[in-house]
C-alpha positions as CSV (number, residue, x, y, z in Angstrom):
1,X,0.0,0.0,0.0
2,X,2.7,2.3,0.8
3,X,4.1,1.9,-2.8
4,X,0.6,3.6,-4.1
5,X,0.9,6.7,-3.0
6,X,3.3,7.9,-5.6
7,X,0.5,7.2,-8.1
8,X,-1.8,9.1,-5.6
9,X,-0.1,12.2,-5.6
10,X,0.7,11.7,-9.5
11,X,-2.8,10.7,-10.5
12,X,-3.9,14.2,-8.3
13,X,-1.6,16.3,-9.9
14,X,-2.4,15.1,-13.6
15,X,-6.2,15.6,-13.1
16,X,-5.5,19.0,-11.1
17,X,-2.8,20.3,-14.3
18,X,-5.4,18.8,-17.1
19,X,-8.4,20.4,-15.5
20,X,-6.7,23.8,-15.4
21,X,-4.9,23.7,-18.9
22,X,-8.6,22.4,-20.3
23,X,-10.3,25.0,-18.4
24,X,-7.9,27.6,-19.9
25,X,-8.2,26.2,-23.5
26,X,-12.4,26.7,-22.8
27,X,-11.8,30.4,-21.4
28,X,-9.7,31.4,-24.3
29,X,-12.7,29.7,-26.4
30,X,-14.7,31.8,-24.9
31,X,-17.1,29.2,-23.5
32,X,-17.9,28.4,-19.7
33,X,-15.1,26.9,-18.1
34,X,-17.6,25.0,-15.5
35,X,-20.3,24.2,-17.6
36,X,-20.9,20.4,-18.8
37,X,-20.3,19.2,-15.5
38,X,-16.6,19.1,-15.8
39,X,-15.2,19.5,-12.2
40,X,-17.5,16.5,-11.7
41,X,-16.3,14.8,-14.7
42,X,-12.3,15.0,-13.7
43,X,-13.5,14.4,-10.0
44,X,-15.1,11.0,-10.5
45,X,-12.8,9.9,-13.0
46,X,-9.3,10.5,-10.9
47,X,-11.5,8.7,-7.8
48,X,-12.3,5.8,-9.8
49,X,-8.8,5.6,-11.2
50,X,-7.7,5.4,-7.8
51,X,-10.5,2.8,-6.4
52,X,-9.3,0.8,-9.3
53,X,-5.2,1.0,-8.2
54,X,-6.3,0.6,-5.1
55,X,-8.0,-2.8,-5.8
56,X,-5.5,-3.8,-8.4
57,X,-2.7,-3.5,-5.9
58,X,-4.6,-5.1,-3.2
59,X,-5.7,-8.3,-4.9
60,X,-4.6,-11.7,-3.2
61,X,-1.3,-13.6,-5.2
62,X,-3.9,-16.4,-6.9
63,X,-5.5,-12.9,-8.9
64,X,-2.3,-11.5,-9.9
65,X,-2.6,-13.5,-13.9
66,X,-5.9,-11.6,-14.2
67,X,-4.7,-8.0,-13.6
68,X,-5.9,-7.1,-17.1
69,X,-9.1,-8.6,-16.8
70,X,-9.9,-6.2,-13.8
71,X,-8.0,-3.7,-15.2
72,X,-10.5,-3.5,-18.4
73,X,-13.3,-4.0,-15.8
74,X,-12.4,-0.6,-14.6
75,X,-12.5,1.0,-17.4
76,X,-16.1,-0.3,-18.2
77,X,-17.6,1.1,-15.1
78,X,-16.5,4.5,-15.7
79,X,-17.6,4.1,-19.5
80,X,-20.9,2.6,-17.6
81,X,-20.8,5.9,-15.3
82,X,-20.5,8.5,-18.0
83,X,-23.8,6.6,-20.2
84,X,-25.7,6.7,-16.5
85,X,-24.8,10.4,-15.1
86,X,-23.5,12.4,-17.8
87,X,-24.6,11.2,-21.3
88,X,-28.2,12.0,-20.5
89,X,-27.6,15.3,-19.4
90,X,-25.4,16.0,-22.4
91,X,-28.3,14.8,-24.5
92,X,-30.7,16.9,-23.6
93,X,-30.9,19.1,-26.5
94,X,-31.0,16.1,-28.8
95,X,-27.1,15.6,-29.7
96,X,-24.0,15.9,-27.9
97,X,-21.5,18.4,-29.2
98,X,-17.6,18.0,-29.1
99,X,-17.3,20.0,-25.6
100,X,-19.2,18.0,-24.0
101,X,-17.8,14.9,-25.4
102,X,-14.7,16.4,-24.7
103,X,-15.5,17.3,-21.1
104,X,-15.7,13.2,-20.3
105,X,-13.5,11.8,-22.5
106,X,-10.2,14.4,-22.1
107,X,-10.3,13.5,-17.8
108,X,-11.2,10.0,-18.6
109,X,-8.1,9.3,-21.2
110,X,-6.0,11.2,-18.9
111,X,-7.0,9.0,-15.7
112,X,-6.2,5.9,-17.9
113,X,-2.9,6.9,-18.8
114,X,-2.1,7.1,-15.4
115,X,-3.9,3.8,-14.5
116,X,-1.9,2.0,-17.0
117,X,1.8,3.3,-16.3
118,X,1.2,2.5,-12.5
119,X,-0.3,-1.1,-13.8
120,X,2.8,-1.8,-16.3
121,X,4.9,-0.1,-13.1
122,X,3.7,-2.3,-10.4
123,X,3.8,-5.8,-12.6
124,X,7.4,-4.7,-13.3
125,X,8.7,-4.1,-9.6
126,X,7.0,-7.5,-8.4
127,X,9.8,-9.0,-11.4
């Protein structure tokens, strides 16, 4: 456990930094840098990318050959979370534009590159 708080303060950081830079990007768009439910969006993706490291790295020995399996099962449930929560809010005025497809997807991708470089990390140090 004590070897996951690296990714902590690393999965923080990266959500904090692309939440500001994609905030700034909006501004300079001149569109609301709030709207679409983004703080939410970066939020409960950087969680969930922790719950997920957090499981992955406390699975028993006997789980260790189906990393990926749970790995991928992680990545369903937030897919599963933005069709639930956000999709239908997004499609409320009968399509959903790029900034709000954007305002999942740019938090999510960033939360799985993180997730995987601390999977291929910790399956390297238990070599």
């Amino acid at each position: 456990m004590k070897r996951l708080w690296p990714f902590v303060l690393i999965m923080v950081l990266t959500m904090s930094l692309g939440w500001v830079v994609h905030s700034l990007i909006l501004s300079k768009m001149d569109l609301p840098k709030f709207g679409n439910g983004m703080i939410l969006t970066y939020f409960l993706n950087g969680l969930l990318a922790l719950f997920l490291l957090t499981i992955l790295s406390l699975l028993p020995e006997k789980w260790k050959n189906h990393l990926g399996y749970f790995f991928f099962a992680g990545s369903g449930l937030k897919l599963v979370l933005y069709f639930l929560i956000f999709y239908p809010e997004y499609k409320l005025d009968g399509n959903v534009n790029k900034i709000e497809f954007l305002s999942f997807f740019v938090p999510y991708f960033l939360a799985l590159g993180i997730e995987t470089w601390a999977l291929v990390h910790q399956l390297n140090a238990e070599k």
